[in-house]
C-alpha positions as a printed Julia matrix, in Angstrom:
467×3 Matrix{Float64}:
 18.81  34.84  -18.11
 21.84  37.15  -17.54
 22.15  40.72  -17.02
 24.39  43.02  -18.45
 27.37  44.37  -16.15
 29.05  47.83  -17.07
 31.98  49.07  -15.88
 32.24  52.81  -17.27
 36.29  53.82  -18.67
 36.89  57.38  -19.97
 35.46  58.57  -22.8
 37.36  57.75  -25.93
 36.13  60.3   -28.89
 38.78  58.28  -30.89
 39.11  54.17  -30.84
 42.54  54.08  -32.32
 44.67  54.49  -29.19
 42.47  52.08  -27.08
 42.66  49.54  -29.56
 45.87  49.91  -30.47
 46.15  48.64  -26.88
 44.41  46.22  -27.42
 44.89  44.72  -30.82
 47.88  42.4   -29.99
 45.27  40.49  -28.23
 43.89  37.75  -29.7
 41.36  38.14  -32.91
 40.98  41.89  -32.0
 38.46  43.58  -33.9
 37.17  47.08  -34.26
 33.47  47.88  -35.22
 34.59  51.75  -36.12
 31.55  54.26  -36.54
 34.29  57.09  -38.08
 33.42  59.9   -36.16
 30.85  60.53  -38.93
 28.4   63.62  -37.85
 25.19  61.36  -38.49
 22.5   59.23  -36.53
 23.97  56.08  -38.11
 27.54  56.85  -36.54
 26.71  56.62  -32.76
 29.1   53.59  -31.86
 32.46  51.84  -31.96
 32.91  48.41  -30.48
 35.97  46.66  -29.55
 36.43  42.86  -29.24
 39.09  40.56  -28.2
 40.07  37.07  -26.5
 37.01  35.02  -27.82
 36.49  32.24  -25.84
 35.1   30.77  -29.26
 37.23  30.79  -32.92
 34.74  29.94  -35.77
 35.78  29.11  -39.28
 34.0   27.89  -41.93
 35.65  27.24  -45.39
 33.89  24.91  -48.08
 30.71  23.63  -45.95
 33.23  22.01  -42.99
 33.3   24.71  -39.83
 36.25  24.28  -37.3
 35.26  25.59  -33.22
 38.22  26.36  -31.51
 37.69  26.69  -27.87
 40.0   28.65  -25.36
 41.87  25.46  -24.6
 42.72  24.3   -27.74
 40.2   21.87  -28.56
 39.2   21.41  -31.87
 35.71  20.52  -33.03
 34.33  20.18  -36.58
 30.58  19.91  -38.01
 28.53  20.14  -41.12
 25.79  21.95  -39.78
 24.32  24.97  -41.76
 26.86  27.95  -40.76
 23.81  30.57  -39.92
 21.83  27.65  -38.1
 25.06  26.85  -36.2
 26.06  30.59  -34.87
 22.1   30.43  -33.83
 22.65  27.56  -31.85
 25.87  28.95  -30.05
 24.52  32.43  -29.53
 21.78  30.46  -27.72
 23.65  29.37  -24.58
 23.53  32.73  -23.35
 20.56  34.98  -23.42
 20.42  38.37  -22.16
 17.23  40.23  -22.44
 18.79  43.84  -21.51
 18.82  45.76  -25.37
 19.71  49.08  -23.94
 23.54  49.14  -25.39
 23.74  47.4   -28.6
 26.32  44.5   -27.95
 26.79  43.04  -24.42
 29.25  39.9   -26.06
 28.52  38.17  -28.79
 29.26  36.87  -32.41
 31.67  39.53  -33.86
 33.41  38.89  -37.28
 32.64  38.55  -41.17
 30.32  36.36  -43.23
 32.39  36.36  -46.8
 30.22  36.48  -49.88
 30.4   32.55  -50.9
 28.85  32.12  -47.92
 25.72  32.44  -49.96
 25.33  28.64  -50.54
 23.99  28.06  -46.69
 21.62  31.08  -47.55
 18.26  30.71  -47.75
 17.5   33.46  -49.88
 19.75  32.02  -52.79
 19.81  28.47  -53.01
 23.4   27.06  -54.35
 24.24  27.69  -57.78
 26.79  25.67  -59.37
 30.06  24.77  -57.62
 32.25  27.84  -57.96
 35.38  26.56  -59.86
 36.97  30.08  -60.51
 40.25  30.87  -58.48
 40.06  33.38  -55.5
 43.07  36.3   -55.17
 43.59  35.42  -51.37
 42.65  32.87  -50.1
 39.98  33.62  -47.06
 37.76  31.21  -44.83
 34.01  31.84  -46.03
 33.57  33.13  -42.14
 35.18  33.78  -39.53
 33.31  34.71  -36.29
 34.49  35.12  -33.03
 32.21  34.52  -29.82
 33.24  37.13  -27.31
 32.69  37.46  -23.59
 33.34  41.67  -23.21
 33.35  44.18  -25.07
 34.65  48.02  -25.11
 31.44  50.3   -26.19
 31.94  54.1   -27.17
 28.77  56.12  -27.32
 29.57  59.06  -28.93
 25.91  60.33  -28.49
 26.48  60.28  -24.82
 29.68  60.81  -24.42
 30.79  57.25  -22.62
 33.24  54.77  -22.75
 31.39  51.1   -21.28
 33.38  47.96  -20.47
 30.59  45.15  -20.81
 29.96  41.59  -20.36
 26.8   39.46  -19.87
 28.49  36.29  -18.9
 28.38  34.55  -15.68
 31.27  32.57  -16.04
 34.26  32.53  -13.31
 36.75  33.04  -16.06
 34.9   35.12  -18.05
 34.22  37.86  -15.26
 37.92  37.49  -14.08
 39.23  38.41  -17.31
 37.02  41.59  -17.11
 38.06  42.89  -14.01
 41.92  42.25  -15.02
 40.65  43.98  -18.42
 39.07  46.95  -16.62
 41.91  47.54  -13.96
 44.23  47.54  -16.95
 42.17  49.77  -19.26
 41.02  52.3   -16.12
 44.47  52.88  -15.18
 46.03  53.65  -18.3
 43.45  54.65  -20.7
 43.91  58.16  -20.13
 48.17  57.97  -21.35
 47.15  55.45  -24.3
 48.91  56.27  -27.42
 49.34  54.57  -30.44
 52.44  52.91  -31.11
 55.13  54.26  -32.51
 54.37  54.02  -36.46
 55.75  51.73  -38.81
 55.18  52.3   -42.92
 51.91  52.05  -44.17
 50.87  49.75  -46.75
 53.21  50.49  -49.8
 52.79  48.66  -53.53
 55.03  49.37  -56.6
 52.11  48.24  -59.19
 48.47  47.71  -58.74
 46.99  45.28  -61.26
 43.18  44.45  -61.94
 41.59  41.37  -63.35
 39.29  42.69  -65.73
 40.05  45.86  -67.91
 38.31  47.9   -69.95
 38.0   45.42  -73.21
 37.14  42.4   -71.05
 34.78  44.85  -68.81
 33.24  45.47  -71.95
 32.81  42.1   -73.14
 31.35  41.42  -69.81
 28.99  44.04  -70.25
 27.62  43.3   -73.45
 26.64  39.53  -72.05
 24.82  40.91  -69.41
 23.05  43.29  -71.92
 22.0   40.36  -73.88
 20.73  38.66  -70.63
 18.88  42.08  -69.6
 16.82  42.25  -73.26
 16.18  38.36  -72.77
 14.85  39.03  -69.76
 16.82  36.52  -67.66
 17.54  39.61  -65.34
 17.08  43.18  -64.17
 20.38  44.39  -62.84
 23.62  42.89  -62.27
 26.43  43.56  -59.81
 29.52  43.68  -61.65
 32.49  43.98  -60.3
 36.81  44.38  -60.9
 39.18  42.9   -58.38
 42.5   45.19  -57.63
 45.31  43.37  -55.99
 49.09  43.72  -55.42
 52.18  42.59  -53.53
 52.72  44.72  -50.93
 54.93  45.38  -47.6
 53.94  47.5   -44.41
 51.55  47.68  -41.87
 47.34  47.2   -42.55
 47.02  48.69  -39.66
 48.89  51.85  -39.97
 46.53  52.01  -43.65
 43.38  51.74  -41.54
 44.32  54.68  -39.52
 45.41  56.86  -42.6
 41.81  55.23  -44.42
 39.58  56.48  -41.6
 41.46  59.92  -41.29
 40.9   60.39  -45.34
 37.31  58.28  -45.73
 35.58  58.09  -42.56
 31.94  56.45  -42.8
 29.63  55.21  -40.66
 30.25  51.18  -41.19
 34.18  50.97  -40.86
 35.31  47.85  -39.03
 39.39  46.8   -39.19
 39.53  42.97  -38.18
 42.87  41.3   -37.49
 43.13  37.81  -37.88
 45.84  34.97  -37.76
 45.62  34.16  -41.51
 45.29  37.95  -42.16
 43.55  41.52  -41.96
 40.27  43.08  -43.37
 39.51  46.97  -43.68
 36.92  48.47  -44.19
 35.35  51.66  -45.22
 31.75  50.48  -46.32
 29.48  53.1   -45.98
 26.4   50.45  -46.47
 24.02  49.26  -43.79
 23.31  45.71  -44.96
 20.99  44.31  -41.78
 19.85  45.84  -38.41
 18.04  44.21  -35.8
 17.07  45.8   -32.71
 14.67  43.73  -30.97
 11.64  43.03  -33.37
 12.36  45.78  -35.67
 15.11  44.96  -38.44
 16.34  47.88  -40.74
 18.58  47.83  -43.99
 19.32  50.7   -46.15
 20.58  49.55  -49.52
 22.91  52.02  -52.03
 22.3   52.21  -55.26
 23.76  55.21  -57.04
 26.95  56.7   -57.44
 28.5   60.28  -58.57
 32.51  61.59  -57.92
 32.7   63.93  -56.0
 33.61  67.31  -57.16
 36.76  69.53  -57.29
 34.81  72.48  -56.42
 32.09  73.3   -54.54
 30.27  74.36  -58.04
 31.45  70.88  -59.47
 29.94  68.95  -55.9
 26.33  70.62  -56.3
 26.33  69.8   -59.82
 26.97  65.99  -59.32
 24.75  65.8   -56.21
 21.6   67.02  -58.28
 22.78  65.04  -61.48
 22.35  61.7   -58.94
 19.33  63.1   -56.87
 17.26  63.84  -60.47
 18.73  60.56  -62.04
 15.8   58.59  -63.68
 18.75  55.04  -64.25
 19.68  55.78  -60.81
 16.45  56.09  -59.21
 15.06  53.38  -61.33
 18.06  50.71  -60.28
 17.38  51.75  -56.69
 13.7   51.22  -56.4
 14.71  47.36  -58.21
 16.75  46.74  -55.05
 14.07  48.16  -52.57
 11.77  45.65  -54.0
 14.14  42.88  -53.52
 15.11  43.13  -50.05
 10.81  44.06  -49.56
 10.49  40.66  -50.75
 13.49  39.47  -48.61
 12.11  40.89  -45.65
  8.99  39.37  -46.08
 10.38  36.08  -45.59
 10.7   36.75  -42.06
  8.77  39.64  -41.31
  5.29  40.21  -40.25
  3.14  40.92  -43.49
  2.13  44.33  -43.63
  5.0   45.85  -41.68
  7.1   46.1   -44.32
  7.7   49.96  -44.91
 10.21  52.3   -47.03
 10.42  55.39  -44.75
 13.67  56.72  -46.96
 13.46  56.23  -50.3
 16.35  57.74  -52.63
 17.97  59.92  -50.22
 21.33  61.57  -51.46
 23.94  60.78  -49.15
 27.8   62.84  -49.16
 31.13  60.58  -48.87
 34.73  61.5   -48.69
 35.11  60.98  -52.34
 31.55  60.24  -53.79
 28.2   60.29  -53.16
 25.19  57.59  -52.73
 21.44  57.16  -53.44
 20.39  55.74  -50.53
 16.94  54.06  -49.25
 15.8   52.4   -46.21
 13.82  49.68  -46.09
 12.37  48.3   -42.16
  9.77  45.2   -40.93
  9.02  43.63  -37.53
 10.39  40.43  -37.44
  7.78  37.16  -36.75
  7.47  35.85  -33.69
  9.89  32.87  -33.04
 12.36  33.79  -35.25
 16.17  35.39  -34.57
 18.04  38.13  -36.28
 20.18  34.82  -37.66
 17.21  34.04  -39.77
 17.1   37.44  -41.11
 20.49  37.42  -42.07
 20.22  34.07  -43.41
 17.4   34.71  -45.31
 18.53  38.45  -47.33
 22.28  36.99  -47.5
 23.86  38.16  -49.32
 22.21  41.56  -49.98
 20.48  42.37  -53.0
 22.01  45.97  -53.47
 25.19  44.02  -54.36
 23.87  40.79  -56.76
 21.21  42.51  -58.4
 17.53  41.17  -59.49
 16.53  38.21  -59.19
 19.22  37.61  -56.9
 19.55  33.8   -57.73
 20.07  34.47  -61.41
 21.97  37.29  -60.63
 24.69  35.43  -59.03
 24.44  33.04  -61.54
 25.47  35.79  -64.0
 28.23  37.04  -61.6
 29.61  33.97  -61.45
 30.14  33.2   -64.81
 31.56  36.97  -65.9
 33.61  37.91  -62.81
 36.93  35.84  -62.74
 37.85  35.48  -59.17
 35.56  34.68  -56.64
 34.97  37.33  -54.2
 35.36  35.48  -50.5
 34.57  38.73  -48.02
 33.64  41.19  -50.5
 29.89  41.79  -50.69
 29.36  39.65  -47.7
 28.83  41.33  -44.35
 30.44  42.53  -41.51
 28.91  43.08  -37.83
 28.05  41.73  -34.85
 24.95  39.65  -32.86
 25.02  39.87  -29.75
 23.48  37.74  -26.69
 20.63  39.88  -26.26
 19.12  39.62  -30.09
 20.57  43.02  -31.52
 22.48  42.56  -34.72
 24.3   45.28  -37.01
 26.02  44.41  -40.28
 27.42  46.31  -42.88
 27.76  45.18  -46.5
 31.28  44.26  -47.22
 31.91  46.96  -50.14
 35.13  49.4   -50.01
 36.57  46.51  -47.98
 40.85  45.62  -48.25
 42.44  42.11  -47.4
 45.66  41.91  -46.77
 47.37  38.64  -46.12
 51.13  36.64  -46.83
 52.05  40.31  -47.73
 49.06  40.46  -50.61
 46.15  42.83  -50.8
 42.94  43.16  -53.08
 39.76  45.0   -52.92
 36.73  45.74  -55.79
 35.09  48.01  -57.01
 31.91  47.17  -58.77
 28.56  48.45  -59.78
 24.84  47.89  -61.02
 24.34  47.53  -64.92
 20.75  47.57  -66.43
 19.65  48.3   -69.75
 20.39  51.37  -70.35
 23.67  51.46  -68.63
 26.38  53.06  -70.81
 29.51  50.92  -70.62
 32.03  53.94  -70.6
 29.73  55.37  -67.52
 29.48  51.84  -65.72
 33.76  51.37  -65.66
 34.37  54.61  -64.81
 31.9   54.46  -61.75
 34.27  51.05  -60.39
 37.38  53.43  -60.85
 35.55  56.02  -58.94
 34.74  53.71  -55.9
 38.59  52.33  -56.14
 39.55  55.9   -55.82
 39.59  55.72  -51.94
 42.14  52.69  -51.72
 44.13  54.21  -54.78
 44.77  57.07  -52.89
 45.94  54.97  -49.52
 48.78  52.9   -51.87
 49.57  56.03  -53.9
 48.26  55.13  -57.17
 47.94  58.19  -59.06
 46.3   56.2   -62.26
 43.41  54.3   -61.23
 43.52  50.56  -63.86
């Protein structure tokens, strides 16, 4: 059993100069809470230098170790990070992460799931081309609590190497993290056309199927989504910053990989786990925001007294309820929030919030495994639902709608859901936009709520007319 040693830096009230520092490192990866004045916003986590490089693409996952050494397996992806995370066990939950598992879990990793089991072998083409997950497995990490004020150097490992690399990491960061600056800049992310897979007259065809499957009854609600995508040149980076200065949220993360980088502005909670109790707070709902402060109220009550909205939100309670119950104690399954109206740089949510007490014996792994991916972006049932997806959507959608976040050594988990997320890779981006249809969606409504939720990215690449 390991404890948890802290070595306190000055307090950063901004993570982009520190990890600018830091991101040349290896697989560096910021968990970015946006400075957002709410409870859900209390932390940003750094990560770098895993001792562990975890890919899985297509059911074969590759472990890269800190020499080199190459090993590849079979096993169940969720089972596998379970078993890894194992080796170490920390029973200190006071900070959130102490080291960990830090990285994404993309969508398609649904087929290891438990709560979906595989539909038919995805044949459709993907825009780039991602691993299903990649997870690093991280000795330190940088912790900002913004509640108190404090900037925490962690670990919980025992190794020599491990705790050597800390103290060079600490001596480093203590003596210059006061002069940090970022970089000087380089462009932004700049496109000269965005194009989008599905426009309005195939949207609409697509819509109409899924009407016929809602008054058949093979379904409730459907995720349906548009993927944006370009050719582009400039720095993701140097987009992340200008994202988070325009669209801050609670659930940011900006993860920079060899094969490419991810950003994210998901304001979504997907899974929580802080000792026994695990949290998730699904969004289902959408409105513009307004050009006045007339125009704002307006919307915000049009969504708060929506009947649809409220309706296709209390579908999605009910399915991650049921999720939940999988691994949770019966009977401690409670909705404390239910259709709260949440405010967004450029829309707002309906949002609920669902919470259990996990069963003895079991991790926060098998809670993810078990609501992945979440219901607020498949819709109900969530097998047929993807079923659906997968036949209307053209491209499949590797990390969007999966989950980003973190489990750490001593049980905690966080995730967000992977919506209002970027890739950018062999100088190619693409993100979606997408949202719940049920029967008495209006098509003209449901497309112009996926240009609505693009409008965020459209405005970082300078697209004045949203496709």
């Amino acid at each position: 059993m390991s404890d948890i040693l802290i070595k306190t830096l000055p307090y950063q009230a901004d993570p982009l100069p520190l990890f600018s520092h830091l991101k040349s490192r290896s697989w560096a990866q910021l968990l970015d809470s946006g400075n957002c004045n709410t409870e859900l916003a209390r932390y940003d986590l750094m990560v770098a230098d895993p001792r562990l490089k975890i890919i899985s693409q297509k059911g074969t996952t590759r472990i890269t170790d800190n020499g080199g050494k190459i090993t590849e397996t079979l096993e169940n992806t969720f089972e596998l990070v379970k078993t890894i995370l194992a080796d170490i066990s920390c029973n200190d939950r006071s900070l959130p992460f102490c080291g960990g598992a830090l990285g994404y879990f993309g969508y398609d990793l649904a087929s290891e799931s438990s709560a979906s089991e595989p539909v038919t072998t995805d044949q459709r083409p993907v825009m780039i081309d991602l691993p299903d997950m990649a997870i690093g497995i991280y000795d330190w990490a940088v912790i900002t609590d913004h509640f108190e004020k404090k900037t925490l150097l962690v670990t919980c490992s025992e190794q020599k190497e491990a705790l050597e690399e800390l103290e060079q990491l600490y001596s480093e960061l203590s003596g210059h993290v006061n002069s940090i600056t970022s970089r000087e800049a380089v462009p932004a992310l700049q496109v000269s056309q965005l194009d989008v897979d599905i426009d309005y007259t195939h949207y609409k065809n697509g819509f109409n199927h899924i009407q016929n499957y809602l008054k058949d009854g093979d379904c409730y609600q459907i995720n349906y989504a548009r993927c944006y995508s370009s050719s582009c040149q400039g720095s993701a980076w140097e987009s992340y910053k200008l994202l988070r200065h325009n669209n801050p949220v609670p659930f940011g993360a900006y993860l920079d990989f060899p094969f490419g980088q991810i950003l994210s502005a998901s304001p979504e909670r997907f899974i929580k786990v802080s000792g026994n109790h695990v949290e998730t707070r699904p969004i289902k709902g959408t409105r513009p925001r307004g050009l006045t402060e007339k125009e704002d109220n307006k919307l915000k009550a049009d969504l708060s007294n929506s009947e649809k909205d409220r309706a296709e939100n209390l579908m999605i309670v009910d399915l991650l309820r049921n999720d939940l119950g999988k691994t949770c104690d019966p009977g401690t399954i409670e909705v404390p929030e239910l259709f709260k109206t949440e405010t967004f740089p450029t829309v707002f949510h309906l949002v609920s919030t669902v919470t259990g007490k996990i069963k003895n014996g079991l991790s926060a792994l098998d809670v993810l495994r078990h609501c992945f991916p979440g219901g607020s972006i498949t819709g109900a049932p969530k097998k047929r639902a993807m079923e659906i997806i997968q036949e209307l959507e053209k491209h499949q959608r590797d990390i969007y709608c999966g989950a980003i976040g973190y489990i750490s050594f001593n049980g905690n988990m966080d995730t967000n859901i992977a919506i209002r997320t970027m890739t950018v890779a062999d100088k190619q981006l693409c993100f979606w936009a997408g949202g719940g249809i049920v029967a008495d969606s209006e098509v003209e409504n449901e497309f112009q709520e996926t240009r609505d939720k693009a409008a965020a990215f459209c405005q970082l690449l300078n697209i004045q007319d949203i496709p």
